[in-house]
N, C-alpha and C positions, 0 to 999 in steps of 0.2 A: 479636305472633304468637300463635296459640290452640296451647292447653294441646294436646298428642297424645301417646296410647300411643304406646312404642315401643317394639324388641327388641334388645339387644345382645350381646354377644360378651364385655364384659367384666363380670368376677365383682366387682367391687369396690362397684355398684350399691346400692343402696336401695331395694328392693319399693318403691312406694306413693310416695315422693321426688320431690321435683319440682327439677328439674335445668335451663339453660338451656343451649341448643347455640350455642356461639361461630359467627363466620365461617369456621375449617379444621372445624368438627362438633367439638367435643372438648366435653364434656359435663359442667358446672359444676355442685354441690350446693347450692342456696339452701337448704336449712336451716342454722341455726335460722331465717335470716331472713327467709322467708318460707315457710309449710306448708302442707299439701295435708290436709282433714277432710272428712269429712260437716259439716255446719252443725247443730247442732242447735236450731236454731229455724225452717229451711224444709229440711233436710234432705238439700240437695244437695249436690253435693261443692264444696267454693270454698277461696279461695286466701287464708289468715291473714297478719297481720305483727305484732308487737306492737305496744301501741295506749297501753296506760296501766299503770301497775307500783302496785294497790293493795297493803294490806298483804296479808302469805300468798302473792301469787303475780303474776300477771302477765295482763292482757284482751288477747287475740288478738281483732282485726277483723279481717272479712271487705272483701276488694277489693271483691269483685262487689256485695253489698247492704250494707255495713254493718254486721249480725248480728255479735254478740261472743258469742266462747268463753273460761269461764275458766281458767285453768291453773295447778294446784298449784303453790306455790313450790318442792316437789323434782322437779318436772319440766321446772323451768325452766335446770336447770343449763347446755346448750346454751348459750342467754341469757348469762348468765356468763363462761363463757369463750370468749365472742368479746366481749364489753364493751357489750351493750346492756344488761344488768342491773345 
């Protein structure tokens, strides 16, 4: 299903978050494990997962091309405590 704005009602949301809608709609948070950027190497917006845990931090790949983003190890705390870290 493609990625769509949407507007809701409820406040407990995530600006920018990328969410999947079940079968009843009720609206599920993929972060950490999977993130919504710009890419900064073609610059468009695409969908990260974690890819490879060097030292310092963690390489988010991109679904759509490939393109990897790297991530400070204190940014990866998310990572952590759900157990992909």
């Amino acid at each position: 299903m493609p990625t769509k704005a949407a507007i809701s009602l409820r406040h407990d949301l995530e600006p920018g978050s990328l969410y999947l809608r079940d079968s009843t709609h009720e609206l599920h948070l993929l972060r950490p494990f999977l993130t919504g950027e710009v890419c900064p190497v073609c610059r468009a917006w695409s969908t990260f997962h974690a890819d490879l845990v060097p030292k310092g931090g963690v390489q988010l790949k991109s679904l759509e091309h490939g393109h990897v983003l790297h991530q400070p190890a204190g940014k990866s705390k998310a990572l952590v405590d759900v157990g992909l870290l």
